[in-house]
MITOR-754971 format. One record per atom (N, C-alpha, C): y, z, x. Coordinates in steps of 0.1 Angstrom, whole numbers, plus 5000, padded with zeros to 4 digits. Atoms other than C-alpha are relative to their C-alpha. Last residue first. Layout:
YZX...
# end
This chain:
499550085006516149534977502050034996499249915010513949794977500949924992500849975014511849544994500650084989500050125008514549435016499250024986499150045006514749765031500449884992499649915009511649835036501249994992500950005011510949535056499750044989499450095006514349595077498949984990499449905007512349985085501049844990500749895008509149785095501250084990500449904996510849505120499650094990498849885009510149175109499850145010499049994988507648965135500950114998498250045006505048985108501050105007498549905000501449045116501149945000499150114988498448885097501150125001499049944988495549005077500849935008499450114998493848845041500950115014498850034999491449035025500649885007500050054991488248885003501150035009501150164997487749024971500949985018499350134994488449394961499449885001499050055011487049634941501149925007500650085015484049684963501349954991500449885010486049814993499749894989498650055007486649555024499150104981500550075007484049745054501350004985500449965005486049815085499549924981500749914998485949675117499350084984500950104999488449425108498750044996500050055018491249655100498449944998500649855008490249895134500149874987501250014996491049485148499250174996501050115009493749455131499050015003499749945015495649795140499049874996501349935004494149695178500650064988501050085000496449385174498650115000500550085010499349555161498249925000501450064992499749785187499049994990499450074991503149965177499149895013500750044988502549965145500749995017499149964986504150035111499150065007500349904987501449905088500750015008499150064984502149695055500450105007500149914991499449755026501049925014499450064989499549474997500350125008499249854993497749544965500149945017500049984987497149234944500050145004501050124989496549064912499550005013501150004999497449354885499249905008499850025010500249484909499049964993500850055007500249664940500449974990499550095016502649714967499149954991501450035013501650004993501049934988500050075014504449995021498749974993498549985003504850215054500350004988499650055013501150265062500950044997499949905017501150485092500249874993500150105005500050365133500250104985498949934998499850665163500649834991499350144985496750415176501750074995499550034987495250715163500049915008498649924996496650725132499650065011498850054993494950425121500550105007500750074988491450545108501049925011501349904991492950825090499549885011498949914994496350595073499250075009499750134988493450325061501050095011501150054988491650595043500549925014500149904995494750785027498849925012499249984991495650425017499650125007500750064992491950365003502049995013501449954994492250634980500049965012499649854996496150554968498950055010499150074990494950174961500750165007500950034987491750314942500549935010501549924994493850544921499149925011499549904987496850314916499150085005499750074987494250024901500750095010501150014994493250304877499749925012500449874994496850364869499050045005499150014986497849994860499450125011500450154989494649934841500650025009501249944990495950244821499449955007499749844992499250144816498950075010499050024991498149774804500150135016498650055000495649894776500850035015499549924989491949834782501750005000499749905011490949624746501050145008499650035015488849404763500450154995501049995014488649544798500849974988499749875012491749514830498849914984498850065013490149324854500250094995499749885014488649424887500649944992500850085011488349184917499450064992500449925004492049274933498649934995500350055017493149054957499350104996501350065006493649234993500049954986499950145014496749125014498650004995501449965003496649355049500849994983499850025013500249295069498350014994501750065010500849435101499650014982500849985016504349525109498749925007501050145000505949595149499349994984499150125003508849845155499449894995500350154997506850125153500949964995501450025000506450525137500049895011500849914989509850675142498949945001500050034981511550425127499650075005500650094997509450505092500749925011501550024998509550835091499649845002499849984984513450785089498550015003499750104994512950565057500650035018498249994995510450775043500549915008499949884990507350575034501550065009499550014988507450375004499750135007500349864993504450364976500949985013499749984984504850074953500550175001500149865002503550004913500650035018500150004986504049694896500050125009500149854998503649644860499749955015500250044984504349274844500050175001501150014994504449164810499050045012501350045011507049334790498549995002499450085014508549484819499049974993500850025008508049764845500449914989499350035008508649864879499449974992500850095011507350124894500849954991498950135006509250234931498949984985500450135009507650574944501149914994499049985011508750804975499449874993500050155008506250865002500850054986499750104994506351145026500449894999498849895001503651405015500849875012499849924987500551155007501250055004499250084992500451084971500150105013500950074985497351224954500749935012500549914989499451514935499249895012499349954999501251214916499650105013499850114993497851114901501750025014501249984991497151434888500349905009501350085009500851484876498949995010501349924995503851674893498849964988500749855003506651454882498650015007500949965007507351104905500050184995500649854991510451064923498950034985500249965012512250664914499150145008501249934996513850494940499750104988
# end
């Protein structure tokens, strides 16, 4: 687990969440966990929300910064999805983005109205098409695997 310094981006993170970014030659990936006692308190039940990015990184746009502009409009739209969920008493556990995806997974305990607020709302320009389904797993085992 890695603990972000006090940077602009950094300040946007909702109080709660510990960062993962991994990084090799070609690849940059960026995750937002939610404490791991914060996160049995919330639900036993996941919801999964899978949007493709449809942004590229620009001729000449280097890597890092493509990475950090994608964290900016996946950080935004967590604070949004976390407001319109939290009262079905619902939190975004896991934000996984990289440059093809960002992947949002919702401790729930009433999955089916967490899809149906999902549904409801309009899918943000810099995306393409999502993708929603729930996953039997429980939320804090989900975490734990991802860490790994």
């Amino acid at each position: 687990m890695e603990f972000t310094a006090n940077t602009p981006i950094s300040r946007s993170f909702p109080d709660g969440y510990e960062t993962l970014y991994r990084v090799s030659y070609n690849y940059r990936s960026f995750a937002l966990l939610l404490d791991a006692l914060a996160v049995k308190s919330i639900g036993n039940k996941s919801v999964e929300l899978v949007l493709p990015w449809c942004i590229y990184r620009s001729e000449g746009e280097e890597i890092d910064i493509h990475v950090l502009r994608l964290i900016d409009y996946a950080i935004a739209l967590l604070h949004e999805l976390n407001e319109k969920i939290n009262h079905l008493q619902s939190k975004v556990y896991l934000l996984d983005l990289d440059i093809n995806r960002c992947v949002f997974r919702i401790a729930t305990e009433q999955p089916q109205a967490v899809i149906t607020t999902l549904q409801s709302m309009p899918c943000p320009e810099v995306f393409n098409l999502p993708q929603i389904k729930t996953d039997t797993s429980n939320p804090t085992d989900i975490r734990q695997q991802f860490i790994g």
